[in-house]
C-alpha positions in Angstrom: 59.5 -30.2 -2.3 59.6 -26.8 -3.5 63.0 -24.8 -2.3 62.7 -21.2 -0.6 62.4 -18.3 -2.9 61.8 -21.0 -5.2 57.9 -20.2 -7.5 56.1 -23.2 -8.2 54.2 -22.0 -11.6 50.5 -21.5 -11.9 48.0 -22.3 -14.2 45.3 -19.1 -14.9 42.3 -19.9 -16.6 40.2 -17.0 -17.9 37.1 -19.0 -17.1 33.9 -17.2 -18.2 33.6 -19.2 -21.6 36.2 -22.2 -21.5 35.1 -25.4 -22.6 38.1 -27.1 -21.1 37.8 -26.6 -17.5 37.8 -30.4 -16.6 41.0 -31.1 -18.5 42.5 -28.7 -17.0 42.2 -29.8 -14.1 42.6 -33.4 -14.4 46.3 -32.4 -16.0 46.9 -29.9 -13.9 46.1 -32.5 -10.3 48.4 -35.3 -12.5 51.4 -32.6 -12.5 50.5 -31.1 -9.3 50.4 -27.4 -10.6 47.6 -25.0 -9.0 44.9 -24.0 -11.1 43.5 -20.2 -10.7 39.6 -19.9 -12.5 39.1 -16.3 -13.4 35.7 -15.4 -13.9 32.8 -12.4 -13.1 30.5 -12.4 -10.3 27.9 -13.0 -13.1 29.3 -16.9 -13.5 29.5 -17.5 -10.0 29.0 -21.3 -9.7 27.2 -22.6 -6.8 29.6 -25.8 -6.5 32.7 -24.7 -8.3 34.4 -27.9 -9.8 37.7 -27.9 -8.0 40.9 -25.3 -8.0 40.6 -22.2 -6.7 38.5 -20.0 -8.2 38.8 -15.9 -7.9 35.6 -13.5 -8.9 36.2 -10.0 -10.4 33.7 -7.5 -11.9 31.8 -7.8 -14.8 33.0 -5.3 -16.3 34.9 -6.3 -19.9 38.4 -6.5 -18.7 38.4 -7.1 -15.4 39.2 -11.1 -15.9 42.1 -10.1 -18.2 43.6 -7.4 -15.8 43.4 -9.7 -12.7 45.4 -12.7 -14.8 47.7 -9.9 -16.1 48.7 -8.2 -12.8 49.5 -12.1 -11.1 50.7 -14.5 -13.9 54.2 -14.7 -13.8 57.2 -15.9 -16.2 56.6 -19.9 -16.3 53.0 -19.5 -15.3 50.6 -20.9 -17.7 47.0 -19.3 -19.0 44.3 -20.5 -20.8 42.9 -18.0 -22.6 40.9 -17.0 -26.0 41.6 -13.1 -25.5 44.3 -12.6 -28.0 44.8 -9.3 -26.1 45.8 -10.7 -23.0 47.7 -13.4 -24.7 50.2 -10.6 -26.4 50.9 -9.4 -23.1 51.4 -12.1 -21.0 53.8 -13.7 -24.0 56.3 -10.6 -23.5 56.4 -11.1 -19.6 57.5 -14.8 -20.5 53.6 -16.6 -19.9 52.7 -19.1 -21.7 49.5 -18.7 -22.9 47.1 -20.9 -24.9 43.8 -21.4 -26.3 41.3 -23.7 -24.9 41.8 -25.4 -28.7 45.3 -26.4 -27.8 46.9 -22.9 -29.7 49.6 -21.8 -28.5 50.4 -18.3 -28.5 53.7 -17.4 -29.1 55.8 -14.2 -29.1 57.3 -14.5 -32.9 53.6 -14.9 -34.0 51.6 -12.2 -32.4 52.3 -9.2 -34.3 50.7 -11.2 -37.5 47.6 -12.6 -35.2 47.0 -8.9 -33.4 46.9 -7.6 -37.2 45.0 -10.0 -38.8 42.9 -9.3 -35.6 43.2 -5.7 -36.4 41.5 -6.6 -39.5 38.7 -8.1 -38.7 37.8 -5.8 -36.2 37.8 -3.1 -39.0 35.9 -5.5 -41.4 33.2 -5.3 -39.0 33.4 -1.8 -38.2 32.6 -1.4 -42.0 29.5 -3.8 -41.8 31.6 -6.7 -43.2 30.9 -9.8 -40.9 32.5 -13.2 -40.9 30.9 -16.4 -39.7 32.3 -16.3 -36.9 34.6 -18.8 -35.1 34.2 -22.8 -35.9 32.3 -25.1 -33.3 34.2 -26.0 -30.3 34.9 -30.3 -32.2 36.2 -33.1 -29.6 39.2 -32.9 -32.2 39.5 -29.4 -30.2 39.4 -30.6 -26.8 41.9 -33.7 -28.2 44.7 -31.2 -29.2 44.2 -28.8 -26.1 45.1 -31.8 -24.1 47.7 -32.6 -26.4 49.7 -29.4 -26.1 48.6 -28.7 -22.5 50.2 -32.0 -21.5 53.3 -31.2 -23.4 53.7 -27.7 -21.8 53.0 -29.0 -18.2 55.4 -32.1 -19.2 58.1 -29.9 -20.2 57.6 -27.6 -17.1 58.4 -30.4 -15.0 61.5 -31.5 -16.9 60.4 -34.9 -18.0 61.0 -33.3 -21.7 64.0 -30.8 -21.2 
């Protein structure tokens, strides 16, 4: 039972392209944590799967700016914006990738550059080939590390 004053953690999910929307759920009902889909009025499902599920604009950010103005430190989101991830890190978020990466504080001044990078290289006409397939070994080591962070959240791992 949760105390007053007490916050029980959240999970966000920026939802408009996640492949792992079922897992996350399935985890998230095993550890009893609330799951928040983010996505735009354009991916309005007519039977949403489960968890509650908030519509913003369509507009570029306005998933990102929704998840950033209510995750909280301990919260959890699911995310492939490296972006938002950098922010929500230095509020104390957790944040991961829907492949099971998890972004980390020490790490993201060396993933916004080489982001940084890219984002130039295509400016110049320079394209890559663009990210890898979403595998089943993907959705095997999301589970993995999603497990782990909602097991350690609980204290079964402290």
């Amino acid at each position: 039972m949760e105390k007053y004053g007490e916050k029980k953690n959240k999970i966000f999910v920026d939802a408009d392209a996640c492949p792992v929307k079922e897992e996350i759920l399935k985890l998230a009902g095993t550890y009893n944590v609330d799951v928040v889909f983010v996505a735009s009025y354009a991916h309005v499902m007519s039977n949403p799967m489960g968890g509650e599920w908030i519509y913003v604009d369509s507009d570029k950010e306005a998933a990102d700016l929704y998840i950033m103005n209510h995750a909280r430190r301990q919260d959890i989101v699911i995310t492939q914006d490296i972006g938002l991830a950098s922010i929500l890190v230095n509020k104390g978020v957790i944040a991961i990738s829907p492949r099971g990466n998890e972004f980390e504080e020490e790490n993201m001044d060396h993933i916004l550059h080489l982001r940084y990078l890219s984002a130039k290289d295509r400016r110049s006409g320079t394209y890559s080939k663009g990210p890898k397939p979403f595998t089943e070994d993907h959705r095997y080591h999301f589970n993995k590390v999603f497990e782990k962070i909602l097991s350690n959240l609980a204290g079964f791992n402290n």
